[in-house]
DRENDO-881595 format. One record per residue (C-alpha): z, y, x. Coordinates in pm, 1 decimal, always signed. Each point is the difference from the previous one (the first is absolute). Layout:
ROPA         w         v         u
ROPA         Z         Y         X
...
END
This chain:
ROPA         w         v         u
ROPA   -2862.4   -2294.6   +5754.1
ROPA     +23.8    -176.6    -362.3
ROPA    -345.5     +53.7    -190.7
ROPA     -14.7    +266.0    -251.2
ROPA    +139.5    -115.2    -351.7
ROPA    -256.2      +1.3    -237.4
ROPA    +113.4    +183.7    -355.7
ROPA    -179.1      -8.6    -352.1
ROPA    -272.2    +274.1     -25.2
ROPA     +50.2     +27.5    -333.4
ROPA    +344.2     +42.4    -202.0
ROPA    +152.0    -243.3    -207.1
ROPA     -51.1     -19.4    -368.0
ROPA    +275.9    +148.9    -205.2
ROPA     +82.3    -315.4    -142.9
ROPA    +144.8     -90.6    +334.2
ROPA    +349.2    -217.8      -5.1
ROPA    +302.1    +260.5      -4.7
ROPA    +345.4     -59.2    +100.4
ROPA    +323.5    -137.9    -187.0
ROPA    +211.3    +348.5      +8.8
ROPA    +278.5    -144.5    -134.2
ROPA     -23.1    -320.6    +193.5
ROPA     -35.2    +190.2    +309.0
ROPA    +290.1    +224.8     -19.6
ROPA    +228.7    -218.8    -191.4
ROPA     -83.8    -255.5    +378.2
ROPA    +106.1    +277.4    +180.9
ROPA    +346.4     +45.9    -208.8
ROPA     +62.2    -397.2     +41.8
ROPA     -68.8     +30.7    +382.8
ROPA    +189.5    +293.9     +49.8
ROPA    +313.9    -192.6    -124.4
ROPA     -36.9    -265.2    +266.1
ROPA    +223.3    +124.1    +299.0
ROPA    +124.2    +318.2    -243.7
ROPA    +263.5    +221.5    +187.5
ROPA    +256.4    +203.2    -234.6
ROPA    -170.5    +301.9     +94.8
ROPA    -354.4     -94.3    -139.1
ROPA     -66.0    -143.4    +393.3
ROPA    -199.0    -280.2     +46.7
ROPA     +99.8    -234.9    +305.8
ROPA    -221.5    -312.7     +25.6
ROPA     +15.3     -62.2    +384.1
ROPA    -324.8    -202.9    +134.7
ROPA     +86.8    -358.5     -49.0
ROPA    +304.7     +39.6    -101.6
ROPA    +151.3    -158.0    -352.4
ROPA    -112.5    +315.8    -205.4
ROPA    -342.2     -51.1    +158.0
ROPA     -39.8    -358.3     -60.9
ROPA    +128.6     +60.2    -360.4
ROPA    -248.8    +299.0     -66.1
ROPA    -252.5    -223.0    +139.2
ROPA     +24.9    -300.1    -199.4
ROPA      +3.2    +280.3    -321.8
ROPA    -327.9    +108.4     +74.6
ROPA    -199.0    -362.4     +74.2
ROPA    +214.1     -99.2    -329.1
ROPA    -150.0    +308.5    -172.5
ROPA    -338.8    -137.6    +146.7
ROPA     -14.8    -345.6    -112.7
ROPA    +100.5    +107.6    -371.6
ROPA    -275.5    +248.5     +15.9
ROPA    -235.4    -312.0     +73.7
ROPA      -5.5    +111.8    +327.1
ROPA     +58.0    -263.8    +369.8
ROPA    +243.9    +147.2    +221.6
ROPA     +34.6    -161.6    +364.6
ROPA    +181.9     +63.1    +311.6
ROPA    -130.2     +13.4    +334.3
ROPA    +195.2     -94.5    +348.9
ROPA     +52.2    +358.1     +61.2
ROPA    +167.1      +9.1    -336.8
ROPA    -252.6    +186.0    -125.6
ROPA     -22.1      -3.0    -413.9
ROPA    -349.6     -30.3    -103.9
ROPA    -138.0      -7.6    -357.2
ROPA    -312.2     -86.7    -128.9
ROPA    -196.1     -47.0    -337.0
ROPA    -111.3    -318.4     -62.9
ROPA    -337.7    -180.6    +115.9
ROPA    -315.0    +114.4    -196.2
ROPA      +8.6    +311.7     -47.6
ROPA    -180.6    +170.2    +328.0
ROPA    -267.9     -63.0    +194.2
ROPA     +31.4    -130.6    +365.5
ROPA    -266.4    +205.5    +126.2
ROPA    +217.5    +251.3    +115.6
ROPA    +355.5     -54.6    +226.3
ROPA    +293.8    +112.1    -220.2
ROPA    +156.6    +340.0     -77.4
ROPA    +396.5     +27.2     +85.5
ROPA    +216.5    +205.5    -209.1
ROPA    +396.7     +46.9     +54.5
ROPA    +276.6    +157.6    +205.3
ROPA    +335.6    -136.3     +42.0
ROPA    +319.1    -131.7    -171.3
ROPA    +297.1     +77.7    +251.7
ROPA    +195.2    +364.6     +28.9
ROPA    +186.3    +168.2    +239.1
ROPA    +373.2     -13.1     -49.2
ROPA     +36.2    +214.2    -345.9
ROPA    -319.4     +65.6     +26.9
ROPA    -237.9    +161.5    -324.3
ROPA    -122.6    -261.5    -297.2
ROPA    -393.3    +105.0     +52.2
ROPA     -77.0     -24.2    +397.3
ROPA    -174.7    -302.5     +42.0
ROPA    +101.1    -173.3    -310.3
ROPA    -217.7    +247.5    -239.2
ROPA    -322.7    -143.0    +225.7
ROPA    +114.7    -354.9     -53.6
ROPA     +28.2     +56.4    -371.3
ROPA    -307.3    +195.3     -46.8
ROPA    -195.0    -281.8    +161.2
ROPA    +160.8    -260.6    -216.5
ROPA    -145.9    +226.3    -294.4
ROPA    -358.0     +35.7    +108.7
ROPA     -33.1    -370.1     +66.6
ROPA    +203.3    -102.6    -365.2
ROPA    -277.7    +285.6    -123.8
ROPA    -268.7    -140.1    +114.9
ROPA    +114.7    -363.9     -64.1
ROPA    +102.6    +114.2    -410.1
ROPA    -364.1    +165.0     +10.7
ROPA    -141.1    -323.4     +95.1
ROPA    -224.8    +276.4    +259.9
ROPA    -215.9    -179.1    +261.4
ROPA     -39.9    +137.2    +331.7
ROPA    -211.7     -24.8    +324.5
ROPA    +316.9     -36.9    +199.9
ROPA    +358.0    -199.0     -85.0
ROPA    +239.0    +247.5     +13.7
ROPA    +336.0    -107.6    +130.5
ROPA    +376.1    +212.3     -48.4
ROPA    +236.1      -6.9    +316.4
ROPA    +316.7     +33.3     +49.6
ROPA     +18.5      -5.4    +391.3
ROPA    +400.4     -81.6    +150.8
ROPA    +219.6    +203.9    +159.9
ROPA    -202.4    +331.1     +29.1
ROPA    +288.8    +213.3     +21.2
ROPA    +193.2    -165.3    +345.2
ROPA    +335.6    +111.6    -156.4
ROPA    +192.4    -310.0     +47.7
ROPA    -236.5    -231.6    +185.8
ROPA    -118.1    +288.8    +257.3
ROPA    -352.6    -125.8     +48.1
ROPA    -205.8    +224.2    -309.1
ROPA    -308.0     -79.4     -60.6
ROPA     +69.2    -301.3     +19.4
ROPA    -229.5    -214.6    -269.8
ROPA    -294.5    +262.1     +29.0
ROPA     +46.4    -116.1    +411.4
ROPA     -39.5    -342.5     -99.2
ROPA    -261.9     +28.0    -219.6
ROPA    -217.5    +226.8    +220.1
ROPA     +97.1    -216.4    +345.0
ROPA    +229.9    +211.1    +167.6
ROPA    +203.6    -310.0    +129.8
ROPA     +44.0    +110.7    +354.7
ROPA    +143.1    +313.0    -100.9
ROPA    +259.2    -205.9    -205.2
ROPA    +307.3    -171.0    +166.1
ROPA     -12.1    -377.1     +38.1
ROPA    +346.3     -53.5    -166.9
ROPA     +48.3    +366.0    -165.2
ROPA    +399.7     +78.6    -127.7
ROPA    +169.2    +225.8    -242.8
ROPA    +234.9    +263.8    +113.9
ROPA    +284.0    -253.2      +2.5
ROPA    -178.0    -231.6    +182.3
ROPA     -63.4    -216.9    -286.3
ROPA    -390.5    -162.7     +58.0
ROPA    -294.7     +61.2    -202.4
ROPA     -64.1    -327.4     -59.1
ROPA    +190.5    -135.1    -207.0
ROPA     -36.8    +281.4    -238.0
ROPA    -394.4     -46.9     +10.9
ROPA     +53.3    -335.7     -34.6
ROPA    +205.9    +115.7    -394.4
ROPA    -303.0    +207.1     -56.9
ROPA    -230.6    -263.6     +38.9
ROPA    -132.9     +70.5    +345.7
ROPA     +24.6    -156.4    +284.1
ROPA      -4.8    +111.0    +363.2
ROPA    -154.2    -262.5    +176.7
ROPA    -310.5     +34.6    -194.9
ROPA     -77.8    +411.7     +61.1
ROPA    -328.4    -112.7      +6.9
ROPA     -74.1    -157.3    -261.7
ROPA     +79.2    +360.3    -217.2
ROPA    -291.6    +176.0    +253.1
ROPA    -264.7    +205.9    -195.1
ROPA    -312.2     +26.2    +291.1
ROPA    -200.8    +311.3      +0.0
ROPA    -281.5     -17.8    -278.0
ROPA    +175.0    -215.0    -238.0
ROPA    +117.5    +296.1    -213.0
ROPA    -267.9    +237.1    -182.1
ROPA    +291.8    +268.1     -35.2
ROPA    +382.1     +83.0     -16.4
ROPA    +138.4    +258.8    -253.7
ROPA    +358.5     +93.8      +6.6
ROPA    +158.0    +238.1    -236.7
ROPA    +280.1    +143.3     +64.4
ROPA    +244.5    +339.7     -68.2
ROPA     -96.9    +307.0    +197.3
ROPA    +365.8      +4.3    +174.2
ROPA     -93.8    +351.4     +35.1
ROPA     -21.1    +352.6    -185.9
ROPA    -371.9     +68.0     +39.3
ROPA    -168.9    -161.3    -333.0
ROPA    +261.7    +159.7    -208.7
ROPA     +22.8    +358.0    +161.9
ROPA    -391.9     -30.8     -80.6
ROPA     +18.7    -115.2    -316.1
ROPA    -223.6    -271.9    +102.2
ROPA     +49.9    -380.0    -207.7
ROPA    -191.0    -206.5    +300.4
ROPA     -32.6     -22.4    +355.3
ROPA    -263.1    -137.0    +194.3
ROPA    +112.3     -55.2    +301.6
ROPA    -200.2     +58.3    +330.7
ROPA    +277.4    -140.9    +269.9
ROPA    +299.1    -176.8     +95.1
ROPA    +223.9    +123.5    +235.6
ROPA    +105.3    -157.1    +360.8
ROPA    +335.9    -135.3     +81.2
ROPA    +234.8     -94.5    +260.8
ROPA    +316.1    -121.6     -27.3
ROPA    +269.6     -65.1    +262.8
ROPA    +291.7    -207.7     +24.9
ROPA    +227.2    +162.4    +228.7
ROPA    +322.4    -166.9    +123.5
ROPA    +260.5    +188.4    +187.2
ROPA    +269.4    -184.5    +182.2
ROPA    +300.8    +175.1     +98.3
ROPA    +412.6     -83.2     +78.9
ROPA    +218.9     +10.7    -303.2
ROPA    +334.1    +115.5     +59.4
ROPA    +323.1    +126.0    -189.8
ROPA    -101.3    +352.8    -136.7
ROPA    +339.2    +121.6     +66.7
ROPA     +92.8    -169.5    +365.2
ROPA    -338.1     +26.7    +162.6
ROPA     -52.3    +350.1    +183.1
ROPA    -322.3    +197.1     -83.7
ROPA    -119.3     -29.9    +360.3
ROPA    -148.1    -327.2     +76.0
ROPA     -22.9     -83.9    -336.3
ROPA    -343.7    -194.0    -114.2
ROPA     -91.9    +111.9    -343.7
ROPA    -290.4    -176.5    -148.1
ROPA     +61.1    +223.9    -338.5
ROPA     -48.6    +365.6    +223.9
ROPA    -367.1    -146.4    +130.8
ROPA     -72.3    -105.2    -350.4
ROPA     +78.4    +330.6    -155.3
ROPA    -175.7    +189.7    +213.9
ROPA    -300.9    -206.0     -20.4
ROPA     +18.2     +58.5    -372.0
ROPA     -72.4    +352.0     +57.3
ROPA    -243.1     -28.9    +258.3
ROPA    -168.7    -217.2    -166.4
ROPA     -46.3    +256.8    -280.9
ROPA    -108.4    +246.9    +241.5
ROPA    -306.6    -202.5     +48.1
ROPA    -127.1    +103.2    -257.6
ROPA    +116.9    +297.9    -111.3
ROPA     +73.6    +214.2    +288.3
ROPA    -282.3    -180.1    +300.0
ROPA    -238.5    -108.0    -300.0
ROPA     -89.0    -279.3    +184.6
ROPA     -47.0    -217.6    -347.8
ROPA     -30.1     +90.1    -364.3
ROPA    +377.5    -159.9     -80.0
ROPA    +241.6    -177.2    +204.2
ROPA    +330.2    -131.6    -137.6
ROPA    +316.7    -240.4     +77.0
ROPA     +73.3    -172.0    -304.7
ROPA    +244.9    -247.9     +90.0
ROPA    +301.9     -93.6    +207.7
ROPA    +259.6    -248.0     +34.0
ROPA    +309.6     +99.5    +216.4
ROPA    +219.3    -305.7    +138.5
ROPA    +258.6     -61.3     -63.0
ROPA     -17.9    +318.2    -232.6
ROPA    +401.4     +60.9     +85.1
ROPA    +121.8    +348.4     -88.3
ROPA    +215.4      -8.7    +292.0
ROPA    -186.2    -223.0    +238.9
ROPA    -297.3    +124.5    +270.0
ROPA    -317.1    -192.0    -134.3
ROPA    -116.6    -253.5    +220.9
ROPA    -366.8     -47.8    -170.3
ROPA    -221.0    +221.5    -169.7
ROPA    -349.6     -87.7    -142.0
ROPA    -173.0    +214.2    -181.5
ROPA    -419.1     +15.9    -117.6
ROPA    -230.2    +283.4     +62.6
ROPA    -285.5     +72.4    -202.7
ROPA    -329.7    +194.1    +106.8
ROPA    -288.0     +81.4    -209.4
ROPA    -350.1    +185.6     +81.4
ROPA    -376.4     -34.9     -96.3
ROPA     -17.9     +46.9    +368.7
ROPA      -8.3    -337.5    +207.4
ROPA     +44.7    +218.4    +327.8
ROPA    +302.8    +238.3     -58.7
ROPA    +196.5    -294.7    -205.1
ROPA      -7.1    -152.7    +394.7
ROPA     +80.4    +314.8    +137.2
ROPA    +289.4     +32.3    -267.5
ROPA    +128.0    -350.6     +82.3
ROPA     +14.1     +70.2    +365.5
ROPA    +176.1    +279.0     -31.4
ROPA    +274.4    -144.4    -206.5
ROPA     +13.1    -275.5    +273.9
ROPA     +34.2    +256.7    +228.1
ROPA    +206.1    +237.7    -184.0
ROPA    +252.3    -335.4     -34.1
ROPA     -17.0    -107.7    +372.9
ROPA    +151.1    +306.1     +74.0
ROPA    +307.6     +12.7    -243.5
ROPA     +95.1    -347.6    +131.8
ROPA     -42.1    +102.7    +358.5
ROPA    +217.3    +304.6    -132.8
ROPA    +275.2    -209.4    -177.4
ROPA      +5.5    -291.2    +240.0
ROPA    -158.8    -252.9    -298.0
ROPA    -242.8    -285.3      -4.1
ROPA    -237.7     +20.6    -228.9
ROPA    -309.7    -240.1    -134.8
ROPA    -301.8    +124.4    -193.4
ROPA    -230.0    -244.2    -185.6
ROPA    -299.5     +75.9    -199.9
ROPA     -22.1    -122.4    -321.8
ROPA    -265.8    +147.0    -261.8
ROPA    -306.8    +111.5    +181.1
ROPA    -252.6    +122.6    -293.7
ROPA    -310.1    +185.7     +70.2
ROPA    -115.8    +266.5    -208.9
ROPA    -290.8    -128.0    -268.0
ROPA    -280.4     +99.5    -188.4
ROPA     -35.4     -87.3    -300.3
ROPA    -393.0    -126.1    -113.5
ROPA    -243.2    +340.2    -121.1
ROPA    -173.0    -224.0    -251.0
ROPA    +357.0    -149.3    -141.4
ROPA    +107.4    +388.1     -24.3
ROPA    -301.8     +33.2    -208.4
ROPA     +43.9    -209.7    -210.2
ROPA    +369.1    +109.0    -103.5
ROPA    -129.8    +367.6     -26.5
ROPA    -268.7    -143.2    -241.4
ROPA    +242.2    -196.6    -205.6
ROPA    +287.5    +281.5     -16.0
ROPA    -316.6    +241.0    -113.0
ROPA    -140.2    -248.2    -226.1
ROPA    +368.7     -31.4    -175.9
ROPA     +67.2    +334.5      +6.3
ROPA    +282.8     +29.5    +239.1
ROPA      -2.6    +321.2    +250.1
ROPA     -11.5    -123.2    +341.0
ROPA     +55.9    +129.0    +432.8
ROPA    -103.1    -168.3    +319.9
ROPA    +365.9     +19.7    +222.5
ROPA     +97.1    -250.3    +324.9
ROPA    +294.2    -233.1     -68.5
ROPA    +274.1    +102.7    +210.1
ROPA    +247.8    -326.2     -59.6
ROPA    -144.9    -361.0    +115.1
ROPA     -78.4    -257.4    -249.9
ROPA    -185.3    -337.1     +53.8
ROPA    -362.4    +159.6     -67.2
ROPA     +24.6     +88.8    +375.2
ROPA     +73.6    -375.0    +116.6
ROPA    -299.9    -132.9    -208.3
ROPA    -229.7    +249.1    +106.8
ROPA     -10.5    -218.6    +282.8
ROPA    -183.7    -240.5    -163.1
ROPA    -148.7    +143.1    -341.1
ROPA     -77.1    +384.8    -130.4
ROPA    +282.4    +140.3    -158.4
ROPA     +84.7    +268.2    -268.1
ROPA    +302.2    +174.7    -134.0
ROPA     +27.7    +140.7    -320.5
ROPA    +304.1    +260.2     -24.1
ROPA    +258.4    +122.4    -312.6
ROPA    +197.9    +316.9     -23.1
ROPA    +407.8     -54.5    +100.8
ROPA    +200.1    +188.6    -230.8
ROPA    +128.8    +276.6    +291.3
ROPA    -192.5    -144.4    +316.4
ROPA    +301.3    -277.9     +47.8
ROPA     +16.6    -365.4     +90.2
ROPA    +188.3    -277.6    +128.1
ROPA    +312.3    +147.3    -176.6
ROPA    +103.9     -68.1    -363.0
ROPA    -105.4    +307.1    -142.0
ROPA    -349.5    -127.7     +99.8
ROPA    -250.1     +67.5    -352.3
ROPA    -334.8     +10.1    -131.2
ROPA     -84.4    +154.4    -333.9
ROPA     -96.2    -337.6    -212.9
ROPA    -342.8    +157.7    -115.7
ROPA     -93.0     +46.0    +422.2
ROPA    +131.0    -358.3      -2.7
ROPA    -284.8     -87.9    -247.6
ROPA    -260.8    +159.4    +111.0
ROPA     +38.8    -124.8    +387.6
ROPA     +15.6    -352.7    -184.3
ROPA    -324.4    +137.1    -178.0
ROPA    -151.2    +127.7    +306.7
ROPA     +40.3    -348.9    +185.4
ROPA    -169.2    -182.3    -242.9
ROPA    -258.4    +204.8     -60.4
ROPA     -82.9      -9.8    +378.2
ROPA     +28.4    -358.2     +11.8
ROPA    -253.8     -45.7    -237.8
ROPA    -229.1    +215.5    +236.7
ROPA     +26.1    -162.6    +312.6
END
């Protein structure tokens, strides 16, 4: 257990630093063009040219704002004001999120935490504000997994997860990791070198979009946060025969494609029909050789489980290994199953919660208490520091789409909100 963060008794003076609102949002705009689709999409893949070009925009951003920006071997982006302005009698605070998308992804998840940390420190820098604590602005790698399938991955690094990381991890192509590290100025035979031990951080913020309806069915400007839901994902590979769709007869055949489709749907049933987690879902597959009139020979495909509940996530996994054991045994198939994200569900710190209540009261913003139900790297450093979340309103409860928005004055006052707690801690 992490001691209790200890927050400000009384609240800051209103002659406190404020926020850039046109510096913040016009960052946003200049990030959001960075991997732009046609349809208003974002794609900046984890490590991935997009990523190592939105990357380099924000540490160049940094260093003309006076700021250092650095890279760790995890590829990791950290920034940081420069010496003399804090105290060391405290072990920094870390503020950020992350950089990388999913494919046509939204312009604000991840990147709007990045951004807003960028602002507090340039704030507080501008202000010429001294502090207890440095506080440092992250941009951790490859949270995402969407084309490097190891997410997490620079929070995993950074907190000293390295046995639950592959020695030589791969893209979906097959393409390693590390030469693209190695472009974003990490490298992978130094993992260790980018390890944060327990006690060396005084506290983690991460702000982020709700991804959710709940804050703006409320009518509520900030969330605090209470926990982070658990995942598992699973990398299922089914190996079948292919054969000539129109010369092979139906019986005997060995259809990797008819296991995988009804997986899909049990899979959903998980959740919605046995309840045996809060959501489960299939979100990707890749048929080979993806022939219209050709009998796959290889399907993989990635199912994703989330609860708050350690103990029916397992039972939810074993029954999907179960539920898959007997489609192949059904459909003469081989199949393969391999664990890849294992995330338990986190609390977030009381006295961190606190002190983001006290700040969104103190600047006027109405304010709820709701669980996280999508991941985010909070969860991996809670392994080593307390953590907080601070939530927006999405425009109609969506993300990781294009249509993915945030009215600009929530945008503000989350940016607002951060600082403000910052200053507490």
């Amino acid at each position: 257990m992490h001691n209790p963060v200890p927050v400000a008794e009384t609240p800051r003076s209103k002659a406190s630093p404020r926020i850039d609102v046109a510096r913040l949002l016009g960052r946003l705009e200049r990030l959001a063009e960075i991997g732009a689709c046609e349809d208003g999409g974002v794609t900046r893949l984890g490590f991935s040219d997009t990523d190592q070009e939105a990357r380099a925009h924000v540490a160049r951003q940094a260093m003309e704002a006076g700021l250092t920006a650095t890279v760790d071997a995890g590829g990791n982006l950290l920034i940081r004001r420069p010496d003399g302005h804090h105290s060391s009698e405290r072990p920094p605070v870390l503020v950020g999120s992350h950089l990388d998308t999913v494919a046509n992804g939204g312009r604000l998840d991840g990147a709007y935490g990045v951004i807003a940390a960028l602002e507090v420190l340039q704030t507080l820098h501008e202000a010429g504000a001294e502090t207890d604590h440095e506080t440092i602005a992250v941009a951790f790698a490859n949270e995402e997994g969407s084309l490097f399938p190891q997410p997490f991955w620079g929070s995993m690094v950074f907190a000293g997860r390295l046995d639950a990381l592959p020695s030589e991890p791969e893209d979906y192509s097959g393409k390693p990791l590390r030469d693209a590290l190695a472009r974003a100025g990490g490298d992978l035979s130094r993992l260790e070198s980018a390890i944060w031990a327990p006690g060396t951080l005084t506290a983690y913020l991460e702000l982020h979009v709700e991804q959710g309806p709940v804050l703006e069915r409320l009518d509520r400007t900030i969330g605090v946060v209470d926990s982070i839901t658990g995942r598992i994902q699973l990398s299922v590979h089914v190996h079948g025969r292919a054969g000539h769709a129109g010369t092979t007869p139906m019986e005997g055949r060995r259809d990797p494609l008819v296991v995988a489709a009804r997986l899909v749907d049990a899979v959903q049933a998980l959740a919605r029909e046995e309840k045996l987690c809060r959501v489960a879902t299939v979100g990707r597959m890749d048929v080979r050789p993806n022939s219209s009139n050709t009998i796959p020979e290889l399907v993989r495909l990635d199912i994703d489980l989330r609860d708050s509940d350690p103990a029916r996530l397992r039972a939810a996994e074993r029954t999907a290994r179960e539920i898959l054991a007997t489609l192949a045994r059904q459909e003469n198939v081989r199949v393969s199953v391999e664990a890849g994200v294992r995330t338990a569900p986190v609390q977030t710190d009381s006295a961190i919660r606190d002190a983001i209540a006290a700040a969104a009261t103190e600047l006027g913003y109405s304010q709820l208490t709701l669980p996280s139900g999508a991941g985010h790297d909070a969860q991996i450093v809670a392994d080593i520091a307390p953590v907080g979340m601070i939530f927006v309103p999405s425009i109609d409860g969506v993300s990781h789409v294009p249509s993915e928005r945030t009215a600009p004055e929530d945008l503000v006052a989350g940016a607002e909100v951060l600082l403000r707690t910052v200053l507490k801690l």
